[in-house]
C-alpha positions as CSV (number, residue, x, y, z in Angstrom):
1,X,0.0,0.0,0.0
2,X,3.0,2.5,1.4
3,X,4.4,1.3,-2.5
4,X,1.1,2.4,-4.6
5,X,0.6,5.2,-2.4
6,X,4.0,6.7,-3.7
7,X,3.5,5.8,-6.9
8,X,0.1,7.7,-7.1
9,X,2.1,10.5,-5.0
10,X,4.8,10.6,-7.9
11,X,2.1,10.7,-10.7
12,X,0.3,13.1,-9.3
13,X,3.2,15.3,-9.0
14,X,4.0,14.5,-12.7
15,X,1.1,16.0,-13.6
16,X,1.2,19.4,-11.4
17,X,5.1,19.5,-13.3
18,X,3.6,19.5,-16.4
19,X,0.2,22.0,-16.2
20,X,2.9,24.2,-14.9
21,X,4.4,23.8,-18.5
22,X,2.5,25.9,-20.6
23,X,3.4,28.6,-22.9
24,X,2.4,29.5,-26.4
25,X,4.9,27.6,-29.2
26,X,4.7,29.1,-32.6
27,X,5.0,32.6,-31.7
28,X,2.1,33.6,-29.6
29,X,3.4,37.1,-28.0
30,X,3.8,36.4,-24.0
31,X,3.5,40.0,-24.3
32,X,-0.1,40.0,-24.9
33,X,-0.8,37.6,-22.4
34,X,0.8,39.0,-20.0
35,X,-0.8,42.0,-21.0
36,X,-4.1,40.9,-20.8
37,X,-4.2,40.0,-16.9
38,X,-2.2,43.6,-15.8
39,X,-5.5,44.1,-14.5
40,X,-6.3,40.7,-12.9
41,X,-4.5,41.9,-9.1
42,X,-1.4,42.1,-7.4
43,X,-0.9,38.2,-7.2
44,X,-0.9,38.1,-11.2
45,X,1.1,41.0,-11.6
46,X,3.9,39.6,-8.9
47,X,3.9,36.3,-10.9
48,X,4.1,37.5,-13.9
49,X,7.4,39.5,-13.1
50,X,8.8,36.4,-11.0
51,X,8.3,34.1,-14.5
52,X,9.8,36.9,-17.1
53,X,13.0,37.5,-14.3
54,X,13.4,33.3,-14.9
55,X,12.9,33.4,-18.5
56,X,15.0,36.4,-19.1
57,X,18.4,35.6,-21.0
58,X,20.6,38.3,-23.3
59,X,21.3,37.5,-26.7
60,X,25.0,38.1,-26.2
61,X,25.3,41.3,-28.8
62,X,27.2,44.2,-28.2
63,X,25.1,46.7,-26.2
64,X,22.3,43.8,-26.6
65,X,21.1,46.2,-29.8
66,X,20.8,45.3,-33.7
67,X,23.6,45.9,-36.1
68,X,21.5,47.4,-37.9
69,X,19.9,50.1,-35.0
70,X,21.9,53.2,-34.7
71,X,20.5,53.7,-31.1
72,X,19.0,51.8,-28.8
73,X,15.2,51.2,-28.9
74,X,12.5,51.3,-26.0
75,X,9.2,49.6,-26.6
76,X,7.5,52.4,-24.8
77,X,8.5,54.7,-27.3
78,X,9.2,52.7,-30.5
79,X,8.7,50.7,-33.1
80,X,9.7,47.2,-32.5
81,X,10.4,43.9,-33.9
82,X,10.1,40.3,-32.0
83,X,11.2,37.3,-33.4
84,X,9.2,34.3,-32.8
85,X,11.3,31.1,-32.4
86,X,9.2,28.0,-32.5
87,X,11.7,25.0,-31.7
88,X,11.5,21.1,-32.3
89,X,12.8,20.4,-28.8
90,X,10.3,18.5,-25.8
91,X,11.0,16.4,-23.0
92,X,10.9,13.5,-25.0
93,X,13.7,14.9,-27.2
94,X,15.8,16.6,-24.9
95,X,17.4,18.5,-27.8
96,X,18.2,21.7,-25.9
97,X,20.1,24.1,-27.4
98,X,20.6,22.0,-30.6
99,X,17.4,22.3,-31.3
100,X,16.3,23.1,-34.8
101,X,13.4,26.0,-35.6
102,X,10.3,24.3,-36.4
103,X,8.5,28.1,-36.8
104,X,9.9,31.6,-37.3
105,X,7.7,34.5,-37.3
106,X,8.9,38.1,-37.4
107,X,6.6,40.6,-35.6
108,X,6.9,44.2,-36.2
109,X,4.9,46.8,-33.9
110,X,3.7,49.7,-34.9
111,X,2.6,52.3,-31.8
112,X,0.6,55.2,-33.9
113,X,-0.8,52.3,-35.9
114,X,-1.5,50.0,-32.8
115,X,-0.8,47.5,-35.6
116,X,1.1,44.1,-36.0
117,X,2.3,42.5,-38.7
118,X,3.5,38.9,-38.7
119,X,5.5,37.4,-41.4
120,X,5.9,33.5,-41.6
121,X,9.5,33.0,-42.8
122,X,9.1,28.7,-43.9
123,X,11.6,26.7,-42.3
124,X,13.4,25.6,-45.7
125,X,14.0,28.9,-46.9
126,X,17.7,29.0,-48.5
127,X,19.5,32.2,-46.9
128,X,23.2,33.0,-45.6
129,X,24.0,32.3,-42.3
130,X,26.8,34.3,-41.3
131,X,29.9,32.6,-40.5
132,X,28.6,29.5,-41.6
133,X,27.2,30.2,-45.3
134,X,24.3,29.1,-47.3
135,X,21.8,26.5,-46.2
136,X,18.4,26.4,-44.3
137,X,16.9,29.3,-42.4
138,X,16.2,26.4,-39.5
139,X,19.8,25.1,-39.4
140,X,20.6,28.7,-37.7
141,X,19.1,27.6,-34.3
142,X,21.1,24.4,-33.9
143,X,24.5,26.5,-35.1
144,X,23.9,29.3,-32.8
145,X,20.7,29.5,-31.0
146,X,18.7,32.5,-30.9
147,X,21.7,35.1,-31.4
148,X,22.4,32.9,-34.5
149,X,18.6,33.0,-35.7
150,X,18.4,36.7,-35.3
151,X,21.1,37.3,-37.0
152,X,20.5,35.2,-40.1
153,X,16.7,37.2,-40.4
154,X,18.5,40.4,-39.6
155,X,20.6,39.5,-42.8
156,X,18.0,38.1,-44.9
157,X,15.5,40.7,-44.3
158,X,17.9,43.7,-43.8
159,X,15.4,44.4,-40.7
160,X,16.5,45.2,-37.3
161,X,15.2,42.4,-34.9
162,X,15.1,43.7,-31.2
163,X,13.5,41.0,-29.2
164,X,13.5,37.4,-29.7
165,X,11.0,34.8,-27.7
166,X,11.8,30.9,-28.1
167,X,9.1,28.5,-27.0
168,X,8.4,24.4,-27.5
169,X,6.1,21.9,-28.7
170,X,5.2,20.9,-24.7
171,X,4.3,24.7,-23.9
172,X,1.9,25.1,-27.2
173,X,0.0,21.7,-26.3
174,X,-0.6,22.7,-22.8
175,X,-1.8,26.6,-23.4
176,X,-4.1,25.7,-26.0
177,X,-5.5,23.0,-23.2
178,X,-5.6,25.2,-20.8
179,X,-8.0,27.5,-22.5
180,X,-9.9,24.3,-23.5
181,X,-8.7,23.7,-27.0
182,X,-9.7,26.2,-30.5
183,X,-12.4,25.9,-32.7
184,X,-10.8,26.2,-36.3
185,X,-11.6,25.2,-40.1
186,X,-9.2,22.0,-40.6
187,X,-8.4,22.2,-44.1
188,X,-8.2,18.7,-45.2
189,X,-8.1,15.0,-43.4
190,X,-4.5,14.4,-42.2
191,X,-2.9,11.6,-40.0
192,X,0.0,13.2,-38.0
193,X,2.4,12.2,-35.5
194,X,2.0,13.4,-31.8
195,X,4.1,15.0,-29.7
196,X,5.6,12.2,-28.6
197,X,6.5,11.2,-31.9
198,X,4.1,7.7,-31.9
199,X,3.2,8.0,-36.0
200,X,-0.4,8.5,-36.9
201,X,-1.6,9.0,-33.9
202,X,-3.1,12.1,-34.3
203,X,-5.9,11.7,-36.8
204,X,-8.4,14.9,-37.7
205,X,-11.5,15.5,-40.3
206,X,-11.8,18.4,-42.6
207,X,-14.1,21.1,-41.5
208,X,-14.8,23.5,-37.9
209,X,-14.0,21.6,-35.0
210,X,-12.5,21.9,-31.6
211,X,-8.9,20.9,-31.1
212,X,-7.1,20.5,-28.2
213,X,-3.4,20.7,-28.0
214,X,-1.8,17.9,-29.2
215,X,-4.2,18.1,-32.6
216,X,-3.7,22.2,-32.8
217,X,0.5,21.4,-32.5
218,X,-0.2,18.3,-35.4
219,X,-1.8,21.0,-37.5
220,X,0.6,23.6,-36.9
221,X,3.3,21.7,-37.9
222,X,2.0,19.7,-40.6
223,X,4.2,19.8,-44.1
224,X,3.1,16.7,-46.0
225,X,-0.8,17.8,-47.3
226,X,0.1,21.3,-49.1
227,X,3.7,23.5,-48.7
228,X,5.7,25.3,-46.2
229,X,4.4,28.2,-47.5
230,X,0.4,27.2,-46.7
231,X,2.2,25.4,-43.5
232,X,2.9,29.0,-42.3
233,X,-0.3,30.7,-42.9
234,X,-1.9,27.8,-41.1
235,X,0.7,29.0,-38.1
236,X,-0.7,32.5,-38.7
237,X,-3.9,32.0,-38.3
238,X,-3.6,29.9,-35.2
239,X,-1.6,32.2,-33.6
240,X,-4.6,34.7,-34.0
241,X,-7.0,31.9,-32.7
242,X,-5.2,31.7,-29.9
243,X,-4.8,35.4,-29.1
244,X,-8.0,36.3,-29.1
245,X,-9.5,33.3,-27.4
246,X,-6.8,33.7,-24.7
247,X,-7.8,37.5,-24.2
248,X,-11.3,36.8,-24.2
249,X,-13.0,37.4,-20.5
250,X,-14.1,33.8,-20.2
251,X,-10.2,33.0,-20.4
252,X,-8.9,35.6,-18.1
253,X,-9.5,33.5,-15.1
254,X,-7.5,30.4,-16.5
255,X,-4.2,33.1,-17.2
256,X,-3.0,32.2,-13.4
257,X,-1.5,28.7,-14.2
258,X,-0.3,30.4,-17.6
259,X,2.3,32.8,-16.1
260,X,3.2,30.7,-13.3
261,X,4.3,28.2,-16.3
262,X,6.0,30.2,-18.8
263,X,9.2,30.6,-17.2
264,X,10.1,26.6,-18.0
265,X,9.3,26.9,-21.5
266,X,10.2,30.1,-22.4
267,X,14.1,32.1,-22.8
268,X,13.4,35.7,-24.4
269,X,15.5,39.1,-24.0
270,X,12.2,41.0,-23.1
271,X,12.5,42.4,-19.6
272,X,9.3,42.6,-17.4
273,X,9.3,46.5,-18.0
274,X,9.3,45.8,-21.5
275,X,6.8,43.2,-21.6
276,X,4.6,45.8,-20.0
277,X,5.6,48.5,-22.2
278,X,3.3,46.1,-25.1
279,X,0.2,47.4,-22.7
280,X,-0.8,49.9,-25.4
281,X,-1.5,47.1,-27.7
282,X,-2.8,44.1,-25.8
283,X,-5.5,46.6,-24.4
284,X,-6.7,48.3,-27.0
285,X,-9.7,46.6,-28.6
286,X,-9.0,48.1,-32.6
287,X,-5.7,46.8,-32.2
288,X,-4.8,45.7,-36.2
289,X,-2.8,42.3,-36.9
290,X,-2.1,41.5,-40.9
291,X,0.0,38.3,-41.9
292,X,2.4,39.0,-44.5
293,X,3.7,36.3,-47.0
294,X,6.5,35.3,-49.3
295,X,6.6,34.4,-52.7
296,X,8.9,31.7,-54.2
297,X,9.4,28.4,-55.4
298,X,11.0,25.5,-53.6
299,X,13.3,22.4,-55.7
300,X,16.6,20.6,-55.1
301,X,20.3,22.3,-55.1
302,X,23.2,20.4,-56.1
303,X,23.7,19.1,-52.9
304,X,20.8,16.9,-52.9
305,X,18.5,19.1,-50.6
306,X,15.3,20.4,-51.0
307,X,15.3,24.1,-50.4
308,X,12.5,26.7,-50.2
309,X,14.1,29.9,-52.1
310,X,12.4,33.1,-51.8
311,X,11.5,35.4,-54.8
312,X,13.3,38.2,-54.6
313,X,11.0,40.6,-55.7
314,X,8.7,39.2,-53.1
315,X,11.6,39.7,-50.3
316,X,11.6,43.3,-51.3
317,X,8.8,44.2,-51.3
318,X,8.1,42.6,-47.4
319,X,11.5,44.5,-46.0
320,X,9.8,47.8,-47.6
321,X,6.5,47.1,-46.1
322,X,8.3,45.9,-42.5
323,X,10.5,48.6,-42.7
324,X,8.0,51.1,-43.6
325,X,6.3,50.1,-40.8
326,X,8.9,50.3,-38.0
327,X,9.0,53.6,-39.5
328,X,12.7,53.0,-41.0
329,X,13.9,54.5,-44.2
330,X,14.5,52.4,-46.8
331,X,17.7,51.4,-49.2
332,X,17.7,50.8,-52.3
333,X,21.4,50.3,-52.9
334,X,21.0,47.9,-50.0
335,X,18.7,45.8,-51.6
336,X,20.2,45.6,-54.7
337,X,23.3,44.3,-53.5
338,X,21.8,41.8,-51.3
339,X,19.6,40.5,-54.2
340,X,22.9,40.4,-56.6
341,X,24.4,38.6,-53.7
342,X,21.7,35.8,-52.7
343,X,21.0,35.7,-56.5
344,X,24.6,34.5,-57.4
345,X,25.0,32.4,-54.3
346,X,21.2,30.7,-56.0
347,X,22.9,29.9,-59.3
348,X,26.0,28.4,-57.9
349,X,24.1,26.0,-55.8
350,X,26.8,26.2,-53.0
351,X,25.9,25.3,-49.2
352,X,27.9,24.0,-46.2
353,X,25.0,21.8,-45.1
């Protein structure tokens, strides 16, 4: 009895570990959940700042700025960017810091707008990782972690990127739980793995449904029905899902166990003050959020691999409108010679992969 009584003691505590797991994979902003229960009381509030303290870790730039900022920004006052670094890492994979980037969305914040924009960048996409050289956008992770990562968009996108936030598969299965799954429009019938990796186990219908975390992670990720292209507009459009069911009053109540989790599941170089700075948006009801899309075609380089290279006219056009709306200036001779640049490295058909 003493035996099973431990046993049922250890399980039990298994399960507290793991509600206490939950954070939002794929690039939901903790900023706006943490925005949306400012309000909730002290309690909250003190939580809150205890879990972004613990989650808080510098990118390890000089002044922790961009490259490409001439001063320092201040989310209270500026325009922002956020990258969103979705990783293939869980318990059950233990992949830490060699974890590859199953998601990247880049978030730019616009204050006079009250406006987001969130661009999927697909996880193939054929780019220059600095000191390293040509190969997939979602090797940068596993060569350098989120310094690495930031840098590689920073180069691809000639965009600043100020703030980085890295979540897992565990912490997306257990927010979207928490707030008692999504209802969304599955596009066609799939058979996924889990989680867990156990094959086919997750197996949905096309049409509006309610999914619970394991099936909204299967869907997020899955590659095999469409492209990595539609892959990250299905991202996109769960990541609004989420937002606005999390925000919604009937959720505010369940946000408790949320902040008290994020800390295990989350590394970002947001401080508390500048998570709270994001108030302006998070509270404001005609707060605007547009996805934003490459063009280009995907086919095998000379190295065997299939790669994901974006039209260049396409990439243009995106850093104009990002830039345009971080209220940057834009550069033409810039552009040009990183098109000329990627465009030669393209026709070569040259990676260190």
């Amino acid at each position: 009895m003493f035996v099973e009584n431990q046993r049922m003691g250890k399980r039990k505590q298994e399960k507290r570990r793991k509600r206490r797991k939950l954070l939002i994979y794929a690039g939901i902003p903790l900023t706006l959940i943490i925005i949306a229960v400012l309000s909730y009381g002290y309690h909250i509030y003190s939580t809150a700042q205890d879990t972004a303290d613990d989650s808080y870790q510098k990118v390890g730039r000089e002044n922790e700025q961009s490259q490409l900022r001439h001063t320092a920004v201040n989310p209270i006052e500026d325009n922002v960017s956020v990258l969103i670094i979705g990783v293939d890492d869980s318990e059950n994979r233990g992949y830490n810091e060699k974890s590859r980037s199953d998601a990247l969305l880049l978030a730019t914040f616009n204050k006079e707008e009250n406006s987001v924009k969130l661009l999927s960048i697909p996880r193939d996409s054929y780019v220059n990782v600095p000191e390293y050289g040509y190969t997939k956008i979602n090797h940068a992770h596993f060569i350098g972690g989120p310094k690495k990562t930031m840098e590689t968009v920073e180069k691809f996108m000639n965009i600043p990127v100020d703030y980085y936030l890295r979540v897992n598969f565990e912490a997306f299965i257990e927010v979207v739980d928490s707030l008692g799954g999504i209802e969304y429009d599955v596009p066609f019938q799939m058979r996924e793995m889990d989680s867990n990796d156990n094959q086919n186990a997750i197996q949905l219908s096309p049409g509006l449904q309610q999914l619970n975390g394991e099936e909204t992670l299967a869907l997020a990720r899955s590659r095999k029905y469409d492209s990595d292209v539609e892959r990250g507009k299905r991202q996109q459009e769960i990541i609004k899902t989420i937002v606005k069911e999390a925000a919604s009053a009937s959720s505010i109540f369940k946000l408790d166990d949320l902040i008290q989790a994020v800390g295990s599941n989350l590394k970002t170089n947001l401080s508390f003050d500048e998570m709270k700075s994001f108030m302006s948006y998070g509270m404001n009801t005609d707060l605007v959020m547009n996805t934003v899309n490459f063009e280009g075609t995907g086919g095998k380089l000379d190295d065997g691999l299939w790669y994901y290279q974006v039209d260049q006219t396409s990439r243009t056009a995106i850093e104009n409108e990002l830039r345009t709306h971080l209220d940057l200036s834009t550069s033409n001779a810039e552009q040009s010679e990183y098109n000329s640049t990627t465009d030669e490295a393209m026709s070569n058909s040259t990676t260190n992969n």
